[in-house]
N, C-alpha and C positions, 0 to 999 in steps of 0.2 A: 504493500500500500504506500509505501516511503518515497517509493518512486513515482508513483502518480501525483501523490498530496505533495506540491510544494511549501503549502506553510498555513497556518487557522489562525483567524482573527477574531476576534471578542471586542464589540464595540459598545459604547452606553452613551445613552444622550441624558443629560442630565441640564435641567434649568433652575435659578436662584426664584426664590420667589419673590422678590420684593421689586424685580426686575421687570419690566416689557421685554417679551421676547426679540430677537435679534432685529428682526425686520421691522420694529419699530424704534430701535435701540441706540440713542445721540452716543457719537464719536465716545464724548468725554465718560460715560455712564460705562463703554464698551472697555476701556480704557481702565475704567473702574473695578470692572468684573474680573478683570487678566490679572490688576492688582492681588487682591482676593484671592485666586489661586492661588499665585504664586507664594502668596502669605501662609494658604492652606499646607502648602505640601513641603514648607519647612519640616511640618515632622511626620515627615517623611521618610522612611531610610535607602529608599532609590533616589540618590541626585540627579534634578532637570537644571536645567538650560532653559533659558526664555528667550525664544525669538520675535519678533515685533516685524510683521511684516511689511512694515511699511518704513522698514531700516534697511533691508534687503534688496538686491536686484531682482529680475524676471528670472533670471537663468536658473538662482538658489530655488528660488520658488517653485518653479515647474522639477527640478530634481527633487524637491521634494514629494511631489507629488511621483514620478518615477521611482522611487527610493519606496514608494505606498505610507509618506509617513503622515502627509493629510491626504483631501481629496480635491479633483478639481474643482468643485465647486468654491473650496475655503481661500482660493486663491486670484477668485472673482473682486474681490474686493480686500482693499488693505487695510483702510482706517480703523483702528479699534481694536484688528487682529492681531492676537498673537497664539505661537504655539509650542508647548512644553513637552520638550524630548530627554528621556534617560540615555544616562550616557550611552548603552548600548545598542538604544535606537529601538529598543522593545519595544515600550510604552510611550504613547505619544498623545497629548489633550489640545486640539482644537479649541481654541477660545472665541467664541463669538462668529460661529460658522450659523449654521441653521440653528441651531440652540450653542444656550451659551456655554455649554463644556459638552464634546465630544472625545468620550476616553476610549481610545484602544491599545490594545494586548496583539501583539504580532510573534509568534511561537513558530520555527522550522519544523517540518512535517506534521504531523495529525497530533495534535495537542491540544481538543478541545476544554480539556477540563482543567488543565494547567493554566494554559491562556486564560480563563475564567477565573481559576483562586488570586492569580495574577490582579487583572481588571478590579474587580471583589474588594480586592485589598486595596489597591488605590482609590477607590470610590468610598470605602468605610471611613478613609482619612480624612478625604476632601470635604464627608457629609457631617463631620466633627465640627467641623469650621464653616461650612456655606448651608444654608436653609435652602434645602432644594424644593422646589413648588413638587405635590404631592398629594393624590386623591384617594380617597378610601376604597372609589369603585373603578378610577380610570387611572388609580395609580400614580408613576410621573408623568408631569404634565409637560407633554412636547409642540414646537410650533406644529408641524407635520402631526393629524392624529393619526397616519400610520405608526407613528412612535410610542404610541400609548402605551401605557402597562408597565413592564418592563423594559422597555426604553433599548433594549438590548439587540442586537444583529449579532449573530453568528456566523461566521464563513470560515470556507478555506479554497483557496485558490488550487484547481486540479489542471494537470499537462494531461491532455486526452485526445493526441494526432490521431488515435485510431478510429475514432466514434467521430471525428472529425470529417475525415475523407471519406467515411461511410457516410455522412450524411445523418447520422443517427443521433448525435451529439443534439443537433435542431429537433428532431420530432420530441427526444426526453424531453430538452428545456419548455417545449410548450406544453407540455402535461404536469409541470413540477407546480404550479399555480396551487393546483386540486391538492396539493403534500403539503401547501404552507411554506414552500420552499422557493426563489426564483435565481436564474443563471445569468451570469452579467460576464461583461467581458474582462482584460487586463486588469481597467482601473476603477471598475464598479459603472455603477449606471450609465446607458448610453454612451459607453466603448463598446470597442468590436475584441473581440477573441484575437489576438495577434499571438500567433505561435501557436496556436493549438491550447491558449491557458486561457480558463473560465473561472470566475468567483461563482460559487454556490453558497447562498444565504439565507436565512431564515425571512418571512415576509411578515409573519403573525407575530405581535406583539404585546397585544393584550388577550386577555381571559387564557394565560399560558405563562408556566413557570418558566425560570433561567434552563432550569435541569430539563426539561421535558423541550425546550426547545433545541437546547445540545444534543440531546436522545436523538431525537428528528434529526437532524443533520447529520450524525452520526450514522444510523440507518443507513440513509439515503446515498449518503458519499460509499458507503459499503457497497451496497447494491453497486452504483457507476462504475467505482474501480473494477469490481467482480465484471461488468460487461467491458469495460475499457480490456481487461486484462486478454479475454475470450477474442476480442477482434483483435490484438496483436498478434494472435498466436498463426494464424493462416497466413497475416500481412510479413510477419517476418520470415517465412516458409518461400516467400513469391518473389524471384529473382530480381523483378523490375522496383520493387518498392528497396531490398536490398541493396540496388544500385544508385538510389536515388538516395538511400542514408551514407553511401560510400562517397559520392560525389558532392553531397553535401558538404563531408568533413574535407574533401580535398579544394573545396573553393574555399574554407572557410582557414586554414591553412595558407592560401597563398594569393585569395584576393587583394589589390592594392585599393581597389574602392569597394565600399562596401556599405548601400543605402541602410536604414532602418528598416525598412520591411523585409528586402531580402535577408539582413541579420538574423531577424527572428524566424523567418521561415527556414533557415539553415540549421539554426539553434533548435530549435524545434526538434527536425529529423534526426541531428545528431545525440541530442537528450534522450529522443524513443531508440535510437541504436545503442546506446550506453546504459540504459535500463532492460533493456530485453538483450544485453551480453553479447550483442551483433559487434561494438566495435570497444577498445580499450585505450581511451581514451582519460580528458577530464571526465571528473564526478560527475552527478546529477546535480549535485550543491554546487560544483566548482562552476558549472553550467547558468543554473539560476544568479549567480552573481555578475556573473561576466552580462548576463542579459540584462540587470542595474546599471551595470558601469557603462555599456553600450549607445544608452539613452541616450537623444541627442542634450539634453541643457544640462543632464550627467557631466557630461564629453567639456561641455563649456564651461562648466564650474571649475572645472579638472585644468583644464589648459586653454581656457579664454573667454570672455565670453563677447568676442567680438568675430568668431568663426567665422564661416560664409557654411552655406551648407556642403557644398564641395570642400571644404576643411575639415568637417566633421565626419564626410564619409571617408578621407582620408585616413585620419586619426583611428575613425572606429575598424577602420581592417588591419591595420597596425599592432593598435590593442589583440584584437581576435589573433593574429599570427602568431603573437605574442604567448599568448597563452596556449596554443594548441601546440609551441615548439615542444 
């Protein structure tokens, strides 16, 4: 399963109550609430960082969003924003995105209950220190009432080439609705699947515990790997898909340009030939990293952020050679 599950995330929306929610929320008040935090999670014994987005370039921002440590959405707007990262880059709080504290837990491989004591903990702290708005029948009170209840999203991000090129990957995701569960691409809502990697996440949020909605997702990721696993097994038998994960590794080797999309669709092939023992190679991990660092405003934090994009596909098949020596 370690090889399909790249990594489970534990999300929590939480809002102060003495607050308007975000979207009606002045600069100065936004400002206020990141204060707050920040004041909360002194005691703390995981050390953050506060970033202030609005102290930052485009490039830092957007790699952060590549990096999954907010969302695109949190980087629509600056004023107000900020957001608190462990040093490890585990634990990351959104301040003043769609509600005003967005906590998540980001765990390598299927680590749903872990990433949750994780989250759990951080939220027991913060809730010491901030008055979170809270309903006896709707629970926390979120802008979005998709958020009600538990306030909580569950995912984990799966590599699933096989279910992919069958086609099969699409018919599951439009059935997963009816499970409480929905499939989202790279970087959540309204992306596309780039590589063959899909976020699956809990939808239901109220009239359902934390436990009972990890159960669910649990389940569910079960079942997919079990059929993701079944469709590799004929595809890595079939000389032509063989040839096409060998060929992959050999562009990805000694290409001198090297766009974003074909990156990841090379990484891809080579990640499913490295997990089904076809080639011996980088890891699955060493794979998922290099596909961070890849990123184009990754590329530009790294070594400029005055690139051209022809600079960046240069850089990035450099990188890739680099690692595949």
């Amino acid at each position: 399963m370690s090889e399909a599950v790249v990594s489970t995330r534990i999300r929590l929306a939480r809002n102060l109550r003495d607050y308007p929610f975000p979207i009606r929320l002045p600069a100065d008040k936004a400002r206020e609430i990141a204060d707050k935090v920040e004041e909360a999670l002194k005691d703390c014994d995981i050390r953050f960082h506060r970033i202030d987005l609005d102290k930052v370039s485009d490039a830092i921002r957007v790699a952060m969003i590549e990096r999954h440590l907010v969302s695109p959405d949190f980087i629509s707007a600056k004023e107000g924003r900020a957001v608190f990262l462990s040093d490890d880059n585990t634990v990351s709080i959104m301040v003043n995105e769609e509600d005003h504290i967005r906590l998540q837990v980001i765990k390598d491989g299927f680590e749903p209950d872990e990433a949750y004591a994780l989250a759990d903990k951080v939220d027991n702290i913060l809730s010491k220190k901030l008055n979170f708005a809270f309903h006896e029948q709707l629970g926390y009170l979120t802008q979005c009432p998709t958020n009600l209840g538990t306030g909580m999203r569950a995912s984990v991000m799966l590599h699933l080439p096989a279910l992919e090129i069958s086609g099969a990957v699409y018919r599951i995701g439009a059935n997963l609705s009816k499970l409480g569960l929905t499939m989202r691409g790279l970087y959540g809502e309204s992306t596309k699947p780039d590589g063959a990697f899909f976020q699956l996440s809990n939808q239901v949020t109220l009239g359902i515990s934390e436990k009972a909605a990890i159960d669910n997702l649990r389940n569910i990721t079960t079942q997919l790997i079990t059929q993701e696993m079944r469709a590799r097994e004929p595809m890595m038998n079939d000389i032509e898909a063989q040839d096409k994960i060998h060929r992959a590794l050999g562009l990805l080797k000694t290409a001198r340009l090297m766009d974003h999309s074909e990156a990841m669709r090379l990484l891809s092939l080579v990640r499913l030939g490295v997990s089904s023992k076809l080639l011996e190679t980088l890891s699955s991990d060493s794979i998922d990293k290099l596909i961070v660092e890849i990123q184009p405003a990754s590329i530009m934090t790294r070594y400029g952020d005055t690139m051209t994009p022809r600079d960046r596909d240069i850089k990035r098949a450099e990188i890739i050679r680099e690692r595949f020596e």
